[in-house]
C-alpha positions in Angstrom: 48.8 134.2 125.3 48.3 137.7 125.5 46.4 139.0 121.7 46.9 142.0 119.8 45.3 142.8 116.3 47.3 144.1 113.2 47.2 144.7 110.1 49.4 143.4 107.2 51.3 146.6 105.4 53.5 144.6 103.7 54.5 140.9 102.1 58.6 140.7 101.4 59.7 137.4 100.3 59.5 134.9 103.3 58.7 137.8 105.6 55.8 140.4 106.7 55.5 143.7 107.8 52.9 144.2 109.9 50.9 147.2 111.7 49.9 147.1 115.3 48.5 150.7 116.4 48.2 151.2 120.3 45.2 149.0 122.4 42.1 151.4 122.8 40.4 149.9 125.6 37.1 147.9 126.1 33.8 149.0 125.7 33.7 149.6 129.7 36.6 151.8 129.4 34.5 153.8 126.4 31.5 153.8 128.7 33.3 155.5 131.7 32.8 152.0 133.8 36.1 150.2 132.7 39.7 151.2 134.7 40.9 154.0 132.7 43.2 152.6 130.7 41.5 153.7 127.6 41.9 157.4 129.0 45.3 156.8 129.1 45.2 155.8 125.4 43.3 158.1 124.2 46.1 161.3 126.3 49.5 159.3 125.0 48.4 158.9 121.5 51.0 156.6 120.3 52.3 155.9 116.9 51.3 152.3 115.7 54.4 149.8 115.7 55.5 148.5 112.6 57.0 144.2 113.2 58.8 142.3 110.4 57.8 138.8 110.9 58.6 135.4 109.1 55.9 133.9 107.7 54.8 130.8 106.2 51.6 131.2 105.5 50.8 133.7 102.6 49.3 136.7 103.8 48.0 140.0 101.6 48.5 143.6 102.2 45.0 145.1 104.4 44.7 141.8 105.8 43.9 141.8 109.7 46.2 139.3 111.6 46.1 138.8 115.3 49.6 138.4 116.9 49.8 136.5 120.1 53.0 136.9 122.7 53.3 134.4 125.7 52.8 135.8 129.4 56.2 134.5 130.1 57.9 136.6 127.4 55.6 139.7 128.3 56.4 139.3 132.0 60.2 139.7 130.9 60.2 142.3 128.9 58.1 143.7 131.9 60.9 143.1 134.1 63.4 144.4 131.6 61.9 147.5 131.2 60.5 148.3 134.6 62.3 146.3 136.9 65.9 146.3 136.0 66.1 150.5 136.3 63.7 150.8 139.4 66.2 148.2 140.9 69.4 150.0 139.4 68.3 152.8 141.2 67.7 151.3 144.4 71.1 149.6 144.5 72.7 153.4 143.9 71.2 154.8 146.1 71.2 152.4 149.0 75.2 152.4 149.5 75.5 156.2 148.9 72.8 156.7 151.9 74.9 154.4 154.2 78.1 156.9 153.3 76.1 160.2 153.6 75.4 158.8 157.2 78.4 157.6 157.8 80.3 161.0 156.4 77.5 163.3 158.7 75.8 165.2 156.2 72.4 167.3 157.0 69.3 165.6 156.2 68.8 167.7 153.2 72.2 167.4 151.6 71.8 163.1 152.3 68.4 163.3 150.6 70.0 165.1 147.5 72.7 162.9 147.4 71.1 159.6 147.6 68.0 160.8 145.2 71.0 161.8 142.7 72.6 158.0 142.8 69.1 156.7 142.4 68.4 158.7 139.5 72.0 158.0 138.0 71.5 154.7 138.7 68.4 154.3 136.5 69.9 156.1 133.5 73.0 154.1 134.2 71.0 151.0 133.5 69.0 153.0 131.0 72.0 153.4 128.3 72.6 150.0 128.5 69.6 148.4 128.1 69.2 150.2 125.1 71.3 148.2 123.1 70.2 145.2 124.5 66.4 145.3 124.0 67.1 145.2 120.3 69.2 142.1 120.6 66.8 140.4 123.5 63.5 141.4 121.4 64.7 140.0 118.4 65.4 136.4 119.8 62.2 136.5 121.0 59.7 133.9 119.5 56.2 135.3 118.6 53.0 133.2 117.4 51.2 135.3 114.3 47.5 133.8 114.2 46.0 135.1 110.8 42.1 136.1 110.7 41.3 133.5 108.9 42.3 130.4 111.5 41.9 130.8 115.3 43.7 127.2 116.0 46.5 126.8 113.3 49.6 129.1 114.4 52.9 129.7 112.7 55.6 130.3 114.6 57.5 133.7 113.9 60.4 135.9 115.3 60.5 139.2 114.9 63.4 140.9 113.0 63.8 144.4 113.5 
């Protein structure tokens, strides 16, 4: 289960809105011994996400909640959002080398060609994931472990 802390902003009826700001790295990463990735934080500086979660537990606004995802759904959205356009591209691009061979064109002009079908490709995919992110994130089934119990989960899907 992969962790992230939050904060709650706000308790609807049945629902919660809560505030997850971007990972800041460990205390390696701070010390200049870690792998970067707090560096990387630190240059994107990314807005925090706001998630509107059922909840049957009674939270209050300020309180810090710790939201855990399963590997298995992180590893598809993973896939979703890295794979699916890196493999889009490859699959333009492949049968539009074949053709630029096949038709005789100079080095140069098959390079152009196929780097222009890889990079359609991936903005092909691109516009169409788009709508279906929304629709694949919100089936999506989330555990939301409050600050208050480590062991006791209740089970949530996200709704926005």
């Amino acid at each position: 289960m992969i962790e992230q802390q939050g904060r709650v902003v706000e308790v609807l009826p049945a629902q919660v809105c809560i505030e997850v700001g971007p990972a800041e790295g460990c205390s390696r990463c701070a010390s200049g011994k870690g792998c970067g990735a707090g560096l990387f934080v630190r240059l994107i500086h990314r807005k925090p996400t706001r998630l509107l979660l059922a909840a049957s537990e009674p939270l209050q606004p300020g309180q810090v909640v710790t939201i855990g995802i399963p590997e298995s759904l992180f590893l598809r959205w993973v896939m979703r959002l890295y794979g699916m356009p890196l493999l889009a591209a490859f699959v333009a691009a492949f049968p539009v080398q074949l053709l630029a061979i096949e038709m005789g064109l100079s080095p140069g002009q098959t390079d152009l060609a196929v780097l222009l079908a890889a990079v359609a490709g991936f903005a092909v995919i691109l516009f169409v994931m788009k709508h279906k992110i929304t629709a694949g994130v919100s089936e999506s089934s989330m555990s939301l472990l409050t600050g208050n119990s480590s062991t006791e989960s209740i089970r949530c899907v996200e709704t926005n």
